[in-house]
C-alpha positions in Angstrom: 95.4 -2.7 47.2 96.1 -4.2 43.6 98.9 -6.7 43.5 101.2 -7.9 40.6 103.0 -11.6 40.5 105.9 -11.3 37.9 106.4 -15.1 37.5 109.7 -16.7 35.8 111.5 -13.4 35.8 115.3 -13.6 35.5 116.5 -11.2 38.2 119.3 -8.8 37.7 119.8 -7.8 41.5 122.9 -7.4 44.2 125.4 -9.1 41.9 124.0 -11.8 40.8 121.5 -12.8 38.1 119.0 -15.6 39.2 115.1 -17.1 38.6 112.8 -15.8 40.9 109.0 -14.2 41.4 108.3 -11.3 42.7 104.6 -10.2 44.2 104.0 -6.5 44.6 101.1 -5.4 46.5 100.1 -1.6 46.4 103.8 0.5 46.0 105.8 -2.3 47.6 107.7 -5.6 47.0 105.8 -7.8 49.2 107.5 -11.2 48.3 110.4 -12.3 46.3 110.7 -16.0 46.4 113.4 -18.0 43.8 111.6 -21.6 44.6 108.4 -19.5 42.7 105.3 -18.1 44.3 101.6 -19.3 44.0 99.7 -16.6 45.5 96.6 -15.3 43.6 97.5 -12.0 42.2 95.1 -8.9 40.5 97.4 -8.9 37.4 99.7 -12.1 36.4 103.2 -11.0 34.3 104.5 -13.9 32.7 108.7 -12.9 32.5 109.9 -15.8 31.1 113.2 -15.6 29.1 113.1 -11.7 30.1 115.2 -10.2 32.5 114.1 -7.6 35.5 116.1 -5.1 36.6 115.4 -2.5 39.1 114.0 0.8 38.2 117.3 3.0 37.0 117.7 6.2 38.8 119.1 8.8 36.8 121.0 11.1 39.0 121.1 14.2 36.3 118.5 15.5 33.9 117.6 18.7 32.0 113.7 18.3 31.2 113.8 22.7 31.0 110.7 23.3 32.8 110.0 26.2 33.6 110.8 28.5 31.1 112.6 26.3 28.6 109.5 24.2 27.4 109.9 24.9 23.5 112.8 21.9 24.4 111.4 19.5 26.8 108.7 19.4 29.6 108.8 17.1 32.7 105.9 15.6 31.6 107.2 14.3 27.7 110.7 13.9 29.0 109.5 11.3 32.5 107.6 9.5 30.0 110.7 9.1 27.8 112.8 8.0 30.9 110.0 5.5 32.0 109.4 4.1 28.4 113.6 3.5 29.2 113.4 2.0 32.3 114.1 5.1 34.5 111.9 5.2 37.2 113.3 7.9 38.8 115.5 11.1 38.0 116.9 14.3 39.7 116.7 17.3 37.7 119.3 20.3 37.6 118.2 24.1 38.6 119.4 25.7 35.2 115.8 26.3 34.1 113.9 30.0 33.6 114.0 31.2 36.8 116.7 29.0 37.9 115.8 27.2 41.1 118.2 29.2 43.6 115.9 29.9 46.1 113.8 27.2 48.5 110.3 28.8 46.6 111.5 28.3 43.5 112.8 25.0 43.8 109.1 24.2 45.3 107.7 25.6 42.5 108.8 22.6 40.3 108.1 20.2 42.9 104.6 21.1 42.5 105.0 21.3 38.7 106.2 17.2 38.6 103.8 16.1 41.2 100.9 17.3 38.6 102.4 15.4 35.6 105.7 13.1 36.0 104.9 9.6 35.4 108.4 8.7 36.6 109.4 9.7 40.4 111.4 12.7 40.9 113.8 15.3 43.2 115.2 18.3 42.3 118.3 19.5 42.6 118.6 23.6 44.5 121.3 25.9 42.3 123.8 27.8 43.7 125.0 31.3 42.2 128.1 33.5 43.7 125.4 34.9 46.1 122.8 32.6 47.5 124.3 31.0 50.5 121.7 32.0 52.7 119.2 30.2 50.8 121.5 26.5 50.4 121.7 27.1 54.2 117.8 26.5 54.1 118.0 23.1 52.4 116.6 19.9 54.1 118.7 17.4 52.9 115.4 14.9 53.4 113.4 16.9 50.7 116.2 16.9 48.3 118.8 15.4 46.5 121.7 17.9 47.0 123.4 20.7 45.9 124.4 21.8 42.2 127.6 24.1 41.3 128.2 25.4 37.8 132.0 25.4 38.4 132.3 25.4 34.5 129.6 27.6 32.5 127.2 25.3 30.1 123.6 25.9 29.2 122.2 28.9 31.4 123.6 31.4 33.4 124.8 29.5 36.8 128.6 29.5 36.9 129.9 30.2 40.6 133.2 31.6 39.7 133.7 33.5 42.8 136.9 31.7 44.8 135.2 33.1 48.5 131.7 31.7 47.3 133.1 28.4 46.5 134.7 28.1 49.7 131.7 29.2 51.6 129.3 26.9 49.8 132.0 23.7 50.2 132.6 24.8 54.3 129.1 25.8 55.4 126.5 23.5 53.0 125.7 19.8 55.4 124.2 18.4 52.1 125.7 16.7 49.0 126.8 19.0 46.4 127.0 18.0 42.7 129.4 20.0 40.6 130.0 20.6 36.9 133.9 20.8 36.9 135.6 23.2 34.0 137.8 25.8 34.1 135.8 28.9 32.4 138.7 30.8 32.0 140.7 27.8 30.4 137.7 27.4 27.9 137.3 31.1 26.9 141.0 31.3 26.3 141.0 27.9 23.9 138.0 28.9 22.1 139.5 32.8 21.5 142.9 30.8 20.3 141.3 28.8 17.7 138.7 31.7 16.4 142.1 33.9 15.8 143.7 31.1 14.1 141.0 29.7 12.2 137.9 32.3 11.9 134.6 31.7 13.7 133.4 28.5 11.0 134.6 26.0 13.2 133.8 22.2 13.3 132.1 20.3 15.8 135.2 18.3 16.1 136.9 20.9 17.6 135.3 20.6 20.8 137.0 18.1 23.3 140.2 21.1 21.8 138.3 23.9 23.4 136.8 22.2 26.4 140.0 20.2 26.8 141.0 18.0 29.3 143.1 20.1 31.3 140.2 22.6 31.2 138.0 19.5 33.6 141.2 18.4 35.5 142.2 21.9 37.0 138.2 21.9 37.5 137.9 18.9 39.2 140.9 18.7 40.9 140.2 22.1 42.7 136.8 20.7 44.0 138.6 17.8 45.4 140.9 19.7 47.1 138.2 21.8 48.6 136.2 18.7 49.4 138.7 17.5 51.5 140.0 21.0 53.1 136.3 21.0 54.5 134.9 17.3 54.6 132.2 18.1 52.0 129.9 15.3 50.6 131.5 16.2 46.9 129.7 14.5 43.8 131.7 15.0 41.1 129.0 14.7 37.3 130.1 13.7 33.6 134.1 12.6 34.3 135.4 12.6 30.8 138.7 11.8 31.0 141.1 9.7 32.2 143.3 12.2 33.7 139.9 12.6 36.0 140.4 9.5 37.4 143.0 9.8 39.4 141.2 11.8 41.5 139.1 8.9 42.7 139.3 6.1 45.2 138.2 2.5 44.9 139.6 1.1 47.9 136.9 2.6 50.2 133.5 1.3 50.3 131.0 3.4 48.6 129.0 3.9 51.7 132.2 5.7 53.8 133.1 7.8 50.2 133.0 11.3 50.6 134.1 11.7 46.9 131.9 10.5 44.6 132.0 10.6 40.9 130.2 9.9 37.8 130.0 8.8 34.3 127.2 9.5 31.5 126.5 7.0 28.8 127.5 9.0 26.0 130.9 9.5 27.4 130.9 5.8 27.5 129.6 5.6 23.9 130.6 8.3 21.8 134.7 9.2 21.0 135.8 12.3 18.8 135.9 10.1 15.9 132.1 10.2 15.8 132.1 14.1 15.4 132.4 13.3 11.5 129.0 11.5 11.3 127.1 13.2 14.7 128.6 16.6 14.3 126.7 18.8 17.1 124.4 15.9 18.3 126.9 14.8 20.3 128.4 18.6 21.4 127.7 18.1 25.1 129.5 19.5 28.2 132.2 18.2 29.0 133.3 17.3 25.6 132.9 13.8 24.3 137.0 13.2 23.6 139.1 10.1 22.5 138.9 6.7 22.6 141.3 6.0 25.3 139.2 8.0 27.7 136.1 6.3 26.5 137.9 3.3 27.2 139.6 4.2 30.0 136.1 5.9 32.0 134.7 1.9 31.2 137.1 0.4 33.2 137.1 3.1 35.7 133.3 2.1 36.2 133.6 -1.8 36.3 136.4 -1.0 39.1 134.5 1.5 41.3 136.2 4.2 40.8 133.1 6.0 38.9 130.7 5.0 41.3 127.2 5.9 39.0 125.7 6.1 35.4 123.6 8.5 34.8 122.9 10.5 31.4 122.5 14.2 31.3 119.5 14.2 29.6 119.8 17.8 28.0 117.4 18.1 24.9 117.8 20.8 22.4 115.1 21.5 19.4 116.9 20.4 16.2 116.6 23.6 14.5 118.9 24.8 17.6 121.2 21.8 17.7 121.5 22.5 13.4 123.3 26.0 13.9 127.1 26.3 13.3 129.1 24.7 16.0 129.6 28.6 18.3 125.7 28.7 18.1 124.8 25.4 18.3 124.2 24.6 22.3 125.9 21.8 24.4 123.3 18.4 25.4 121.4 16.2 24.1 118.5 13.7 24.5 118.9 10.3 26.9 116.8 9.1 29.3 114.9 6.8 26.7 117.9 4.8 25.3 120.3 4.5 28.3 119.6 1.1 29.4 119.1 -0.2 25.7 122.6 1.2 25.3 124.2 -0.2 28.4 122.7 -3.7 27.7 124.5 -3.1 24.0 127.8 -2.6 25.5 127.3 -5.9 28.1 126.3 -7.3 24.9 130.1 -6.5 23.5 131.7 -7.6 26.4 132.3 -3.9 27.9 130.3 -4.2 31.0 128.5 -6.7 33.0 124.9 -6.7 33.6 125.0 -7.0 37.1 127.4 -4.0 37.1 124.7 -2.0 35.0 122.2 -2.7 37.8 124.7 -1.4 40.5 126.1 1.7 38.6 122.4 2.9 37.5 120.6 1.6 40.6 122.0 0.4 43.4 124.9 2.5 44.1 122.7 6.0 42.8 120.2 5.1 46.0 123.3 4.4 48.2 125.2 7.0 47.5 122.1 9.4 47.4 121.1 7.8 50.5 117.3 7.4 48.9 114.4 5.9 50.7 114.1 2.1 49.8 114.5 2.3 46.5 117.4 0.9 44.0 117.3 -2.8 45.1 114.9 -5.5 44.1 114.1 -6.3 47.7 111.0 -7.0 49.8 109.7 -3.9 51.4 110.9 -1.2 48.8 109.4 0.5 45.9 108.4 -1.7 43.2 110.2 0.2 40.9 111.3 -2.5 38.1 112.0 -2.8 34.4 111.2 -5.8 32.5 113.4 -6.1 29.6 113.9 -9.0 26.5 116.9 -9.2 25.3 115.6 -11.6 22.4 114.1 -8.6 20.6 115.8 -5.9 18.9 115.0 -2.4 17.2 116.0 0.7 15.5 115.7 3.7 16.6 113.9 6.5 14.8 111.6 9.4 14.8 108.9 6.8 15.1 109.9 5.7 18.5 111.3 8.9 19.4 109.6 10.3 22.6 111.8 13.0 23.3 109.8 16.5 22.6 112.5 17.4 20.8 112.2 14.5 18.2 115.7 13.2 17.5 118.5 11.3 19.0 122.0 10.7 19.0 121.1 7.1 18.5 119.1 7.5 15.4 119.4 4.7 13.4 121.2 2.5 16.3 120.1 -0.7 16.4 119.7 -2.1 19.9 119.2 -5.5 20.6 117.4 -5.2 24.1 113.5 -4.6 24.6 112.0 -2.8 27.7 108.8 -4.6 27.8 107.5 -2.9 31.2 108.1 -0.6 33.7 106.7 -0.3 36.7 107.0 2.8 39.4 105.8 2.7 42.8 104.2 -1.2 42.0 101.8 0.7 39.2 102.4 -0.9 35.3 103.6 3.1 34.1 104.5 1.7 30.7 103.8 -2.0 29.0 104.8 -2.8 25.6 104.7 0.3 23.7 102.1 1.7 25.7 101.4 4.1 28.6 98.9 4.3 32.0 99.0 7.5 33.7 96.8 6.7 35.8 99.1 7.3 38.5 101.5 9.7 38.7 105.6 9.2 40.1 106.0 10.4 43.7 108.7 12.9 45.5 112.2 11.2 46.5 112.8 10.9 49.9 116.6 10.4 51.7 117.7 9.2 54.5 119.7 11.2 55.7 
């Protein structure tokens, strides 16, 4: 089996940031040592003044395969998320079909296995209907559960009160819901149309999709999640009403309400609907500064739990229609670290609290197979990045098959220099080896 010495590296691991060496030998962490290692090894990586953190694991992506390839594939969108440090993802069933059965869901198992450079699970889709078929699920084989409890891109809202009940009683596994109330939504949008005509601005958004519209969503999940003990994982909080929901006094290992935030809820705020217009129409609604600010604290105090993105790439003549036509996501997985390191950078979060939110606490709370931790005898899934380099980004460097960015023309000062999945170098200074491919999460569960 090849092995790897990273020698000098400044580890980012378990709360704390410290010098050690690592030595990988085939997929695993063989031997991390902080007095330094001298072991002969196939290839030498020389980290010094660079940082390694472990692999990010990006617990909700759209990469629209099948049937929605004219906006992203698995295979462009897991390079993007490698060449930004994710080594892993779980994708969402909102594709064409949508995964709501087991054979469909195993149809894009097979589909990753044949071209994701990054490792991968899948999430199974629920409708108003397919009970029989969540009942099915293995929770070892996948990631959990999804519920549309708020319509966004596809046609997957579970609206039905008995449904939702029956999924949240009768489903063992963890179920991840997108929390709006549709009827909320339809009503605010039908106002403003009335009032104002159908030309309406993108800043209008966080109006229609307001915040009440995600509490009386949210809140009603919770309330069934504890009615029936159900492993609830709430996605994309984006507000601070939202966070009241949400405990940090329990450890995150005896949670049984999770939640998460995405980075461009911590970014973003309505103000920059006057310079990104639709680039940044996602759902939920990107909405003020105080719940920007309020969703950052929320995360360095455990109350948000993980970081993910909600990698949802649209084609730019799409994203370019009026606001009513123009739909909701947005490209991620390749600037989300750079981003996070940006914020540490102005004093908004640590970098040891990056590593837990995007890594450790994802394979925690997922309950993933030794993966998430810089320890001996897991995955070697690590990012090497320098934080003495800086770029721009642009439709040079975009990898996205979509082409843009919401960051275009962001200047980040944070290079990911290498990434490395299951112990193999997937991505190294600009450049790709695909030699090998990702691999199927596992959970232990």
């Amino acid at each position: 089996m090849k092995t790897i010495l990273i020698k000098n590296a400044q580890l980012v691991n378990e709360g704390e940031i410290y010098f050690a060496d690592v030595y990988i030998k085939g997929k695993f962490i063989e031997k991390i040592e902080r007095q330094g290692i001298s072991m002969h090894a196939d290839i030498l990586i020389d980290a010094a003044g660079k940082y390694l953190f472990p692999g990010l694991i990006d617990d909700q992506v759209h990469f629209r395969e099948p049937g929605l390839t004219h906006k992203g594939e698995i295979y462009t969108e897991a390079k993007a998320a490698v060449a930004g440090g994710v080594t892993s993802y779980m994708e969402m069933p909102n594709t064409i079909p949508s995964a709501t059965t087991i054979d469909l869901l195993e149809d894009k198992y097979t589909l990753a296995a044949n071209c994701s450079l990054s490792n991968f699970s899948f999430y199974m889709g629920t409708t108003n209907h397919n009970i029989e078929e969540l009942l099915k699920v293995d929770p070892v084989n996948i990631c959990g559960v999804k519920i549309f409890m708020g319509s966004s891109t596809g046609d997957m809202l579970v609206d039905n009160p008995d449904a939702l009940e029956n999924i949240f009683k009768n489903v063992d596994t963890l179920i991840a819901t997108h929390c709006e109330h549709d009827p909320l939504i339809k009503k605010n949008q039908a106002a403003y149309i009335a009032e104002y005509g159908e030309d309406l601005p993108p800043s209008i958004h966080p109006h229609i999709r307001s915040e009440e519209a995600c509490y009386l969503s949210s809140s009603f999940a919770v309330e069934l999640a504890k009615k029936h003990n159900t492993r609830l994982h709430i996605l994309h909080i984006s507000t601070a009403k939202e966070l009241s929901l949400f405990d940090n006094k329990i450890p995150l290992i005896k949670k049984r309400i999770t939640a998460e935030a995405c980075v461009h809820h911590l970014w973003f705020s309505d103000s920059d609907y006057a310079t990104k217009g639709n680039l940044i129409k996602w759902n939920p609604a990107i909405k003020k500064e105080s719940d920007r600010d309020a969703i950052l604290q929320a995360v360095s105090d455990n109350r948000i739990d993980v970081i993910a993105t909600d990698h949802a790439p649209h084609t730019w003549l799409e994203k370019s229609q009026p606001y009513l036509k123009s739909p909701s996501g947005g490209p991620l997985v390749q600037h989300s670290l750079n981003a996070l390191i940006q914020l540490c950078k102005q004093g908004k979060i640590s970098m040891e609290k990056i590593a837990e939110k995007t890594a450790h606490h994802v394979a925690t709370l997922f309950e993933i197979d030794r993966r998430g931790f810089i320890r001996e005898g897991y995955y070697a899934d690590l990012v090497l990045v320098d934080m003495n380099q800086s770029y721009t980004v642009n439709k040079s460097n975009i990898l996205y098959k979509c082409g843009w960015s919401p960051f275009e023309g962001e200047r980040f000062d944070s290079v990911i220099t290498h990434t490395l999945v299951n112990g193999h170098i997937a991505y190294q200074n600009g450049q790709f080896n695909e030699s090998n491919l990702g691999m199927r999460l596992r959970f232990n569960r």
